[in-house]
C-alpha positions in Angstrom: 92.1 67.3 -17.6 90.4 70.6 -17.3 86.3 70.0 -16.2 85.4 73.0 -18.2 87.2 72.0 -22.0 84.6 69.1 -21.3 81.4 71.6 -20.9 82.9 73.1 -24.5 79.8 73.2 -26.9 80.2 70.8 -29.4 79.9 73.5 -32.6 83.5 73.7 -31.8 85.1 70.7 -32.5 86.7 70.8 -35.5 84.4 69.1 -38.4 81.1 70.2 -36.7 80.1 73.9 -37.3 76.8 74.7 -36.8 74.9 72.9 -39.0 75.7 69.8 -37.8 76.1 70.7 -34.0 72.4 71.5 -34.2 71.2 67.9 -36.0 73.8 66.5 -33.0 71.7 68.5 -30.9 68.6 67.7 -31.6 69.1 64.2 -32.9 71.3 62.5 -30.0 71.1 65.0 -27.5 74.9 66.3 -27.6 75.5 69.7 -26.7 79.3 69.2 -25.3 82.6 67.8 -25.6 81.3 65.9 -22.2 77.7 64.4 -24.0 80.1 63.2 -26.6 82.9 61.6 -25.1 80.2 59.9 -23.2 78.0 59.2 -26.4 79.4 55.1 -26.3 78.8 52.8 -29.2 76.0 50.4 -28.9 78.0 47.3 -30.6 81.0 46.4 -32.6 81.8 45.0 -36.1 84.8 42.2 -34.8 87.3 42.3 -37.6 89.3 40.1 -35.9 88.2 36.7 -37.1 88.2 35.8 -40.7 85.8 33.0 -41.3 85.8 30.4 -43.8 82.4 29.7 -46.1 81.9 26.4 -44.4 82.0 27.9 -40.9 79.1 30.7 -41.5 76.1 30.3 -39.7 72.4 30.9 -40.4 71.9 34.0 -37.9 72.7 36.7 -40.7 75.4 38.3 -38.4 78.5 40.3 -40.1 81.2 38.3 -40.7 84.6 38.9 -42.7 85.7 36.2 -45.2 88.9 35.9 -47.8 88.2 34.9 -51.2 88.3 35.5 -54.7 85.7 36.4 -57.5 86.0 34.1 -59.9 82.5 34.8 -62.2 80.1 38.1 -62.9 76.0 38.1 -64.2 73.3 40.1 -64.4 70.2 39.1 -63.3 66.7 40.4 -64.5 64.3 41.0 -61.5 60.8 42.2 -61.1 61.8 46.0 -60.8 65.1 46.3 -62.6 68.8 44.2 -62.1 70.5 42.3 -59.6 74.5 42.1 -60.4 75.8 39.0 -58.5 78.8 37.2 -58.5 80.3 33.9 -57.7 82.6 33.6 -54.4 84.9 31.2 -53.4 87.4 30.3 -50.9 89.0 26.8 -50.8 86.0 25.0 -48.6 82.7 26.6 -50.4 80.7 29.2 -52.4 78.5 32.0 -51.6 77.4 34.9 -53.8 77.9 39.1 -53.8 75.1 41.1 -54.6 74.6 44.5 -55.8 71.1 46.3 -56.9 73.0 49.4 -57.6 75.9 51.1 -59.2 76.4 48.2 -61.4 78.5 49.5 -63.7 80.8 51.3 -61.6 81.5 47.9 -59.7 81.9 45.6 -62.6 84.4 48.1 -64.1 86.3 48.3 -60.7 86.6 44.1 -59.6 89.0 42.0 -60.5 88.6 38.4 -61.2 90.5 35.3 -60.0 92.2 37.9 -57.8 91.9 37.7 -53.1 90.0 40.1 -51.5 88.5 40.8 -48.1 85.0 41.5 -47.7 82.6 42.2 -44.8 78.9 42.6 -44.6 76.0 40.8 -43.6 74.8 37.3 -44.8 71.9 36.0 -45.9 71.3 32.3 -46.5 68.5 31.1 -49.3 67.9 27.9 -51.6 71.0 26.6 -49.5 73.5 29.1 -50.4 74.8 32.0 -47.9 75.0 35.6 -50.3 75.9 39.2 -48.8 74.6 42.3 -50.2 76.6 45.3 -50.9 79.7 44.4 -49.1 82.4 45.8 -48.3 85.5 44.7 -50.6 89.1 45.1 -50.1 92.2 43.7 -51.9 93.9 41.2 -49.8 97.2 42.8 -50.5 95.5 46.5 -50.0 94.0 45.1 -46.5 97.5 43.8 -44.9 99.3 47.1 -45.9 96.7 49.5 -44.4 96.8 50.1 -40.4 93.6 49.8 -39.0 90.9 49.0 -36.0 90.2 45.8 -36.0 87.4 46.2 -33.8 85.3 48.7 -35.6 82.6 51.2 -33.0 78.8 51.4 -34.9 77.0 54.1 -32.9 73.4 54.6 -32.4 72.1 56.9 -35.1 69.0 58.0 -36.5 67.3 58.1 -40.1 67.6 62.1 -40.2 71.3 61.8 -39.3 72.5 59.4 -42.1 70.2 61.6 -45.0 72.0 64.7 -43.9 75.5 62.7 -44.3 76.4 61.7 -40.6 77.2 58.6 -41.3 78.7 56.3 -39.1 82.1 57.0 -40.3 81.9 61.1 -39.7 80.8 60.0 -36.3 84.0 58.1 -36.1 86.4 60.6 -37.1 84.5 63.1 -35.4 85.5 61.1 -32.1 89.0 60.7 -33.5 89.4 64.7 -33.7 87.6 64.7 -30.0 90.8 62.7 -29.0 92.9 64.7 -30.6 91.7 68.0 -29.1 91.3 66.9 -25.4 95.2 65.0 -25.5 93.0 62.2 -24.5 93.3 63.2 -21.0 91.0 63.0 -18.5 90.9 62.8 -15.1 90.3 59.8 -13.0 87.0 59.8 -10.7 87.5 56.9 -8.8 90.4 56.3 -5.6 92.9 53.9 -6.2 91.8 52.1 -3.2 88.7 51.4 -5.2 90.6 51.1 -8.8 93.3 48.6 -7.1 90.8 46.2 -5.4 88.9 46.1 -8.2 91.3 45.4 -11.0 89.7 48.9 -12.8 91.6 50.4 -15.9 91.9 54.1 -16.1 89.5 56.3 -16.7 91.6 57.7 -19.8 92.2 54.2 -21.0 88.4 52.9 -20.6 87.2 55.9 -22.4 89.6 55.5 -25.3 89.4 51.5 -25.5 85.6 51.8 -25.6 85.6 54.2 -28.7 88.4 52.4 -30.5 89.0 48.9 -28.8 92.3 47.3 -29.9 90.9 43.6 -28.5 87.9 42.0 -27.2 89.7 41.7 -23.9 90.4 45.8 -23.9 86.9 46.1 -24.7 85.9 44.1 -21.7 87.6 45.6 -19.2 86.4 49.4 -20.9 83.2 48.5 -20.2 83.6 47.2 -17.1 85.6 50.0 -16.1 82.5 52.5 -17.1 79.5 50.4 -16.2 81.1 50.3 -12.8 81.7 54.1 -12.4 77.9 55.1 -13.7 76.3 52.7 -11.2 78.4 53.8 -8.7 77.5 57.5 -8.7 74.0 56.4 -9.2 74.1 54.6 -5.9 76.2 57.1 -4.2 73.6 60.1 -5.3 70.9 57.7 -3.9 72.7 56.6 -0.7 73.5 60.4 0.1 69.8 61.2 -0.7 68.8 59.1 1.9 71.3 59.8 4.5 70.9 63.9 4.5 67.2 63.0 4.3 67.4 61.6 7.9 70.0 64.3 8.5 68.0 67.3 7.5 64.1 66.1 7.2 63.5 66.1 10.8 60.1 63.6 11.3 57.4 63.6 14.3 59.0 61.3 17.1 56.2 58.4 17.7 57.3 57.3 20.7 54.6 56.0 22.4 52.7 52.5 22.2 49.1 53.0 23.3 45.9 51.8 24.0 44.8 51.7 20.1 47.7 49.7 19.0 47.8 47.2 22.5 44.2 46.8 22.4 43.9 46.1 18.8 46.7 43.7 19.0 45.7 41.6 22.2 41.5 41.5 21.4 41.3 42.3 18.0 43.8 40.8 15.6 41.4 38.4 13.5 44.5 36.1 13.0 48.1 35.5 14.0 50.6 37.5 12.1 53.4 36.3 10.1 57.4 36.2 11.4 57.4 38.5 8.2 54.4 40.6 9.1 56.3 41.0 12.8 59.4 42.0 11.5 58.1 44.5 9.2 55.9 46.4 11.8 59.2 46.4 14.2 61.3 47.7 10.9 58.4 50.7 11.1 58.2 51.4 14.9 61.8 51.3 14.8 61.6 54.5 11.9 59.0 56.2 13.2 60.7 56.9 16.7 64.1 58.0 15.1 63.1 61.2 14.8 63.8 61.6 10.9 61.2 61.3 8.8 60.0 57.8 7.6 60.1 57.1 4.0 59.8 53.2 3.6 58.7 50.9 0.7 56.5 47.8 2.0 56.7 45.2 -0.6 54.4 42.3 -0.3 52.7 40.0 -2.7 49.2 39.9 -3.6 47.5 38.7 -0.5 50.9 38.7 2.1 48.5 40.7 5.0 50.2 44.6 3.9 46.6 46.0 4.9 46.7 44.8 8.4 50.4 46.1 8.6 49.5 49.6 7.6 46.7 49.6 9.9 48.9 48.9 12.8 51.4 51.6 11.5 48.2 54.5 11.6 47.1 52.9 15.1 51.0 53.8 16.0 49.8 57.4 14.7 46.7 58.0 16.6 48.4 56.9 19.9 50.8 59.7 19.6 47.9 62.3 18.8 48.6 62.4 15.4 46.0 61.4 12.3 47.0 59.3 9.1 45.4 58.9 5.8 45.8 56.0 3.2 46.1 56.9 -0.7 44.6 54.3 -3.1 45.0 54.7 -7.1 41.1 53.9 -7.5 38.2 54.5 -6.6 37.2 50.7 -6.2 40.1 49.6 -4.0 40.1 52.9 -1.6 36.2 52.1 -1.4 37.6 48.7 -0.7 40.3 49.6 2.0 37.5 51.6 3.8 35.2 48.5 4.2 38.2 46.6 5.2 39.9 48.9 7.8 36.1 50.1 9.2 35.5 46.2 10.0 38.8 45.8 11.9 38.2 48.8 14.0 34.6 49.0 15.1 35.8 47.6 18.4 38.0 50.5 18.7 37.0 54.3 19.2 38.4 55.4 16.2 36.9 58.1 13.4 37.0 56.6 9.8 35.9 58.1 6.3 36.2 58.1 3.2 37.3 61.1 0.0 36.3 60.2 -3.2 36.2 61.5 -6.7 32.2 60.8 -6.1 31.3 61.9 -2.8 28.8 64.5 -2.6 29.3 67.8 -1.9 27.8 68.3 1.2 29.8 65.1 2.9 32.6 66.8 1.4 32.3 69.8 3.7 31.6 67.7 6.3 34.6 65.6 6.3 36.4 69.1 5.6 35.7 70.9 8.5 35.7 67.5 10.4 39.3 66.9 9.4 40.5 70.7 10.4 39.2 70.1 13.8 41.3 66.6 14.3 37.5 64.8 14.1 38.8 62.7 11.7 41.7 60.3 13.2 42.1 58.4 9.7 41.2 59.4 5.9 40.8 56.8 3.1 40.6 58.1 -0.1 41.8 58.5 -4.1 43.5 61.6 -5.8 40.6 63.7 -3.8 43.3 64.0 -0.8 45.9 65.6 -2.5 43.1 68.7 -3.0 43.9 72.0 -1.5 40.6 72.0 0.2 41.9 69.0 2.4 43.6 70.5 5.6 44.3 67.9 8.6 44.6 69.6 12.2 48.2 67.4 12.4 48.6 64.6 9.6 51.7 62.5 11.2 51.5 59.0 8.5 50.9 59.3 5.0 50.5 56.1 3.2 50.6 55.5 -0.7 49.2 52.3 -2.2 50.4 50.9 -5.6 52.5 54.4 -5.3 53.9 53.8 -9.2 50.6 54.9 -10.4 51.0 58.1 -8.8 53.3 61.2 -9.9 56.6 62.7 -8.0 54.6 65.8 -7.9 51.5 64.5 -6.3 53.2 62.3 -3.5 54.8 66.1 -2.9 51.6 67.3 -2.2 50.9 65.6 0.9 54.2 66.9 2.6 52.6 70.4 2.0 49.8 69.9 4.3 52.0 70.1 7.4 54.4 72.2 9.0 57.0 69.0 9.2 55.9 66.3 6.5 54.6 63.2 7.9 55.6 59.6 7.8 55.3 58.1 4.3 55.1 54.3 4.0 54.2 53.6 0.4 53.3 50.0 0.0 53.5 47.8 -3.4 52.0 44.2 -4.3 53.8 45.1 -7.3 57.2 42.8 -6.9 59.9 44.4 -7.7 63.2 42.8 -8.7 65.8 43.6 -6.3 68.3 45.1 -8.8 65.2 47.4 -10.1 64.7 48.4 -6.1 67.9 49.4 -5.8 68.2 51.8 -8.7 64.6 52.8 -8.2 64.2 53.4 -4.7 68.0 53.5 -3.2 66.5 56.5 -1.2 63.7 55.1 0.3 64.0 51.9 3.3 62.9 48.6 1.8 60.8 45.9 4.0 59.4 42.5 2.3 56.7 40.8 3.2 57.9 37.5 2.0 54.8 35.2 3.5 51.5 34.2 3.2 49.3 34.4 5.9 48.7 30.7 7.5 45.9 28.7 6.1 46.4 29.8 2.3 46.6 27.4 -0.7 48.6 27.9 -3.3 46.7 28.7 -6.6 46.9 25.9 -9.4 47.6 28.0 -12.4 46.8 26.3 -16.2 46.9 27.7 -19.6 44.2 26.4 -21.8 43.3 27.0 -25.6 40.3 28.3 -26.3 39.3 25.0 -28.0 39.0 23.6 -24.8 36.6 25.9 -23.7 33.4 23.6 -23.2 36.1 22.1 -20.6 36.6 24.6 -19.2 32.8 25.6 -18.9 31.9 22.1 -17.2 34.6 23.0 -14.7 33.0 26.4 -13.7 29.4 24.9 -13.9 31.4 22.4 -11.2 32.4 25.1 -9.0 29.6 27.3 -8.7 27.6 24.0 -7.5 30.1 23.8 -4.5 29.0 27.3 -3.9 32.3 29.1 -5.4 32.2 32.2 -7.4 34.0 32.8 -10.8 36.0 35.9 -12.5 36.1 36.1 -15.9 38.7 38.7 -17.4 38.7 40.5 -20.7 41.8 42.4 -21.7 41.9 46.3 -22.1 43.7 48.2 -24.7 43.7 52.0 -23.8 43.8 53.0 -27.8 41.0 50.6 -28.9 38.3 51.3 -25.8 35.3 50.4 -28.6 36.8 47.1 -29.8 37.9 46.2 -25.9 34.1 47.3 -25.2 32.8 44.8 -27.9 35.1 41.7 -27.0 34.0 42.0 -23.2 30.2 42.2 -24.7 30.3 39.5 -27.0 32.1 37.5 -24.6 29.1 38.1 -21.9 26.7 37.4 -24.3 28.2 33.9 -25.0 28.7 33.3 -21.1 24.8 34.5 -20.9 24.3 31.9 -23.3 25.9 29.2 -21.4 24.5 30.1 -18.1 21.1 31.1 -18.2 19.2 32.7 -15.7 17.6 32.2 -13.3 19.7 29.0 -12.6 22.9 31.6 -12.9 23.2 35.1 -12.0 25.8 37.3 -13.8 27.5 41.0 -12.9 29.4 42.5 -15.3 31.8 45.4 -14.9 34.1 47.7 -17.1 35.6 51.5 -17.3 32.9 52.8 -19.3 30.4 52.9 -16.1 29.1 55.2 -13.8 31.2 54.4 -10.5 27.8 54.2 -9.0 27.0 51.5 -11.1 30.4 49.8 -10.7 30.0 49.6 -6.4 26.6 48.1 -7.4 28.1 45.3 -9.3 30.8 45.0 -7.1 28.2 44.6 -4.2 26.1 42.1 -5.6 28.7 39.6 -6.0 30.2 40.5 -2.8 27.0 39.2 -1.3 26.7 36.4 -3.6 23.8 37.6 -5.8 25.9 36.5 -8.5 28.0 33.6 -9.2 30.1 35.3 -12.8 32.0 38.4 -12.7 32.3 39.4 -16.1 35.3 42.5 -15.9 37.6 44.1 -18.1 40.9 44.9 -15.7 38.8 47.3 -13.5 39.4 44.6 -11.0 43.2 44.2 -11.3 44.0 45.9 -8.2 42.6 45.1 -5.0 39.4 43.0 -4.9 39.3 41.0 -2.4 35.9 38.4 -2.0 37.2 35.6 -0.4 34.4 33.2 -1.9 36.2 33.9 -5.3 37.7 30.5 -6.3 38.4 31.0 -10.2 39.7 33.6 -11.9 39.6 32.7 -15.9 41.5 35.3 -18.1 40.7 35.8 -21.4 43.4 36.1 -24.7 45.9 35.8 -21.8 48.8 36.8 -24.4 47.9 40.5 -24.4 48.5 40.4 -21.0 52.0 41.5 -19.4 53.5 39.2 -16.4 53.1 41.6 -13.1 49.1 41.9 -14.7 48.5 38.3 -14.7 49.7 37.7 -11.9 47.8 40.6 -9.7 44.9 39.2 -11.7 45.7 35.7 -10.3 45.7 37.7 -6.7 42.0 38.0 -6.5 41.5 34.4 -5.8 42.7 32.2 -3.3 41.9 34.9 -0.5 39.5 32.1 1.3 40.5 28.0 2.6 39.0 26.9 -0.3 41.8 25.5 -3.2 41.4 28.2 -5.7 41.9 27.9 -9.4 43.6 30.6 -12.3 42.7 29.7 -15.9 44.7 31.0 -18.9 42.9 30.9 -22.0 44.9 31.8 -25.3 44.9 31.1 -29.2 46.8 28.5 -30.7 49.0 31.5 -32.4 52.0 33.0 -29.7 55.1 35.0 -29.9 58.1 33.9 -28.1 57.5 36.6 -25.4 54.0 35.3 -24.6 54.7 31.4 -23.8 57.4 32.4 -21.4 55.0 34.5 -20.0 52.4 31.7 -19.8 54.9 29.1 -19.1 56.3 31.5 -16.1 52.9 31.9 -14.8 51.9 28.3 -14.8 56.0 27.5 -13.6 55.1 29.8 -9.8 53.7 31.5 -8.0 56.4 33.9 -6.6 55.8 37.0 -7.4 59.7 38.3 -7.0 60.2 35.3 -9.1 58.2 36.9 -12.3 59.0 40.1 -11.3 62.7 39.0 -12.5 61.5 37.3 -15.7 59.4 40.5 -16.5 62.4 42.8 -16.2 64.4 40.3 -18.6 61.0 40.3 -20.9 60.5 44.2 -20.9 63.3 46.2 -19.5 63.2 48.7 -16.7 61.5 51.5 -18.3 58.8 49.8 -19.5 58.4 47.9 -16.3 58.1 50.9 -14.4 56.1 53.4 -16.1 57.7 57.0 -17.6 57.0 58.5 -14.2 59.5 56.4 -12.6 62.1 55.8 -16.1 64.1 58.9 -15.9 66.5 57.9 -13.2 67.6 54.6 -15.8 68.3 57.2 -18.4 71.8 54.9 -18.4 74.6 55.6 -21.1 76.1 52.3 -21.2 75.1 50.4 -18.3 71.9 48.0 -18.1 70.5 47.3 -14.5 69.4 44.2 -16.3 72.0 42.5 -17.8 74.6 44.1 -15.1 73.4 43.6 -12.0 76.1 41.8 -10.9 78.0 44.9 -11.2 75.0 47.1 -9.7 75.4 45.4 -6.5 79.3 45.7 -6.2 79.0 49.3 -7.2 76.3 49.8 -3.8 78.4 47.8 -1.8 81.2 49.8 -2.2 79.1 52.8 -1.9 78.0 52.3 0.8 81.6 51.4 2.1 82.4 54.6 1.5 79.8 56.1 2.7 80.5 54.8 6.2 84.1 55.4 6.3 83.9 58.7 4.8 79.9 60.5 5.2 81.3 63.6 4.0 83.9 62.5 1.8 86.6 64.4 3.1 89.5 61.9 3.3 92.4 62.9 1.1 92.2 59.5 -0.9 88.3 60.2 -1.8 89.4 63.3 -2.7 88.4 62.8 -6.8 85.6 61.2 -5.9 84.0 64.1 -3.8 85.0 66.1 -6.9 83.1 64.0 -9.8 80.4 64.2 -7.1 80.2 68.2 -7.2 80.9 68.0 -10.7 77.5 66.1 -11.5 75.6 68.2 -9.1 76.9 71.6 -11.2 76.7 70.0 -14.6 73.2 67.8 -14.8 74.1 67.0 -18.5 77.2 65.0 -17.8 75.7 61.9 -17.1 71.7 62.4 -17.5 71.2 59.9 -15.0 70.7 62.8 -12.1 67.3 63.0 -12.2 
């Protein structure tokens, strides 16, 4: 089929005009023939299966029954009538309700007589009733030729109002088919279509707008779930491959006295298989000679720190310099302490750019950095300023990178004549299916174990009527010489109410443990960040036993003597938060303890949560339960959503399919890089096709 009837705007299908071509428009996001044929129905009314009264169900799904009328009343109500009547087939009864257009419907029915209706049920005082349903003649019904599985497509209130009703979308589509002959052109090779068992192209997209069977519908869907995941997946896998190609990276390719010394004299523990593997996954990229651009996952705790230290020691060795990005001002602060300990043995140049450091350290470090002073820079958002100039920046690594933008990573490529390294690094699990979507272009490593010598943290959920319990237990703890967080939640709209909770909730711990038997910090978003490093401080040296924090401490804490963390109305937490909350402890030998306190009141959502939390501690393991829970936009942020802009696919439910589709892209890939073989030959076309028409699928982000 011709590519460019497909770009036709949609004011001129036949039935549209302008009017409604701009509500299409502005409503759904249809601007051609192309948006439209791809505009897919988000469920199905089966009118395949009759049902009989006795075989309904309480779930108040839509359901077609045959029956007859047999009785009609009016019911008075609090705000005007209800018209109901009696329904029967040979095993039961159920009633019909209308609240309008009474008297157009009792002068239209006919008693005693069968009919076919559809709608919704309802069950109450142990009788099933559907309101406003659809009625049909038995006799009427078995004459007239129609779909039996009927398309409902997403709509919106400002739609139906203006008379876009389900139906005109239908026959709208129906005219679409009409006008394009139905044809269009296949995008996958047979190869691909044959080993797969795919349907056409023409016969997926017609079967999924007006399915004869379930088992058409299946295999539509199938057909199209498979194809969008597929050119996802190729766009990625390309990405990546012309990024090697074409993004030529500084070639590290010597091993030197930083990185030996530091390995044989200064590791302060053995490293991991995992660890191992991962820093030989980096050497390995950073003497390719394309530039690096690998993901470290690792969970909370898993050594990722002493990883990226040895990646920047790799750096200075080759004459280069490397900085490390942190979201906040508290963990880069935290990263600096950290990584200036493990190198004082070694003759290396450490500082630190913050938000807060003064202006005249500021220049210092600026001119410092310009003359290659400076071999490694820690810092927050304050790197990505135009003032900061390296003499040769060769690593660039991002932590918790999903709280920064595309743009901003961007900005550190600018500061060089060829960009540097980038090794971003996560203790953010993410699910594998989620990776692949997410970050098909970048190289994935997993650090999938703990460092020796760590204890497993005993997770319970407790009711906050069993808080003197809980109480004791602390009072227990702190007497073995342990210290103890306590977590209030945060609500970005409500910071006064979050403020007052995390206030009264201090006062009451106050009141519990006095002074000067028991010495308390407290810490939230509403300080001064020099008064935050002074709480932080204290109970780093032990001046205080209770940290009282809102979720200013999620990321990156680390005081080994920590033993408890406690978290407050746990249920307004999300999974990946509780469990980088949990992360703070267990950092020492000591068996360290995570306490969930809740109400007795909880949603479905939030005693899997709990119950998942209590359940493990693998962090990939709730990473998966979280995606099922929330869904991939919400899991990643909007920065990161608009690649799963999907149209019928769902990286959740189908990831079964997700990983066929990269598999056989990546098949491809290595049989054909440039997709020239005669038999790819539609494939390489759909792929210039989406480059020239970003609309077509909006997945090319």
């Amino acid at each position: 089929m011709n590519a460019n009837l497909m770009q036709t705007p949609i004011d001129y299908l036949k039935g549209v005009g302008p009017t409604r071509a701009d509500l299409l428009r502005k409503e759904l996001g249809i601007h051609t023939y192309q948006d439209f044929i791809n505009f897919f129905p988000n469920r199905y009314l089966d009118k395949t299966r009759f049902y009989k009264i006795n075989e309904l169900q309480q779930n108040s799904s839509e359901v077609q029954v045959t029956g007859k009328i047999i009785n009609l009343k009016t019911v008075e109500q609090k705000n005007g009538k209800r018209l109901v009547a009696e329904f029967i087939d040979e095993t039961g009864k159920m009633e019909l309700v209308w609240f309008r257009g009474h008297k157009w419907i009792r002068e239209n029915l006919k008693l005693n007589t069968p009919y076919v209706i559809f709608g919704k049920t309802n069950w109450f005082n142990g009788l099933f009733s559907m309101a406003h349903p659809e009625l049909e003649l038995l006799e009427e019904h078995e004459k007239s030729m129609r779909i039996v599985m009927q398309p409902v497509y997403p709509s919106t209130e400002k739609l139906s109002n203006k008379g876009i009703t389900n139906r005109v979308l239908n026959k709208l589509m129906q005219q679409l088919f009409i006008e394009t002959r139905g044809q269009f052109y296949d995008t996958l090779s047979e190869e691909i279509k044959e080993e797969l068992n795919l349907i056409s192209r023409a016969d997926a997209l017609f079967n999924i707008h007006f399915p004869k069977s379930q088992e058409l519908l299946s295999n539509a869907q199938f057909r199209l779930k498979f194809e969008e995941l597929f050119y996802i997946q190729l766009q990625l896998l390309i990405k990546n491959m012309l990024q090697k190609q074409r993004i030529k990276g500084f070639v590290f390719d010597q091993i030197g006295n930083n990185f030996t010394e530091f390995y044989k004299e200064h590791l302060p523990f053995q490293l991991t298989g995992a660890q191992k593997r991962v820093i030989r996954e980096i050497r390995s990229d950073l003497g390719s000679g394309a530039q690096m651009n690998r993901l470290l996952q690792g969970d909370v705790g898993s050594g990722k720190t002493i990883v990226a230290l040895m990646s920047m020691l790799i750096a200075l060795d080759n004459g280069f310099q490397a900085c490390l990005m942190a979201p906040t001002e508290i963990l880069s602060v935290q990263h600096y302490n950290g990584l200036f300990d493990l190198c004082k043995e070694l003759n290396t140049s450490i500082f630190l750019l913050t938000g807060s450091t003064k202006a005249s350290k500021r220049r210092e470090i600026h001119k410092k950095l310009e003359n290659g002073e400076i071999d490694i820079l820690i810092g927050t958002h304050a790197l990505l300023e135009d003032k900061v100039k390296f003499e040769n920046l060769g690593l660039a690594i991002i932590d918790e990178q999903h709280r920064f933008g595309v743009e901003q990573r961007s900005k550190l490529w600018k500061k060089n004549h060829l960009p540097p390294h980038i090794l971003v690094m996560t203790a953010t699990p993410i699910p594998r299916t989620l990776a692949m979507s997410l970050y098909g272009d970048l190289d994935i490593s997993v650090i999938d174990e703990l460092p020796p010598g760590r204890q497993s943290i005993k997770t319970v959920h407790r009711y906050d009527s069993n808080r003197l319990k809980v109480f004791r237990f602390i009072k227990d703890e702190i007497a073995k010489g342990r210290q103890i967080y306590i977590v209030y939640p945060l609500i970005q709209e409500s910071a006064t109410m979050d403020y007052k909770d995390l206030m009264d909730g201090y006062e009451s711990i106050v009141r519990e443990f006095p002074m000067p038997e028991f010495q308390i910090s407290i810490l939230h978003g509403q300080m001064k960040p020099v008064d935050k490093e002074f709480e932080m401080q204290r109970f780093v040296r032990r001046e205080t036993q209770i940290m009282v924090a809102t979720t200013v401490i999620e990321v990156g804490v680390d005081v080994p003597n920590a033993s408890v963390m406690i978290v407050e109305s746990a249920e307004r937490f999300g999974l990946s938060q509780l469990h980088q909350l949990r992360g703070r402890v267990g950092r020492g030998a000591e068996q360290s303890y995570c306490i969930l306190m809740t109400g007795h009141k909880l949603s479905a959502d939030a005693k899997t949560r709990l119950q998942t939390m209590v359940g493990t501690n693998d962090g990939f393991e709730i990473a998966e339960v979280d995606l099922n829970l929330r869904g991939p936009g919400d899991l990643m942020g909007t920065q990161q959503s608009g690649i799963l802009n999907l149209k019928i696919a769902d990286i959740v439910k189908d990831n079964l399919i997700l990983k066929t589709a990269r598999d056989y892209a990546k098949k491809l890939l290595t049989e054909d890089p440039e997709l020239k073989l005669e038999k790819n030959k539609m494939i390489r076309y759909t792929y210039a096709q989406l480059g020239k028409h970003k609309n077509i699928w909006n997945y090319i982000s």
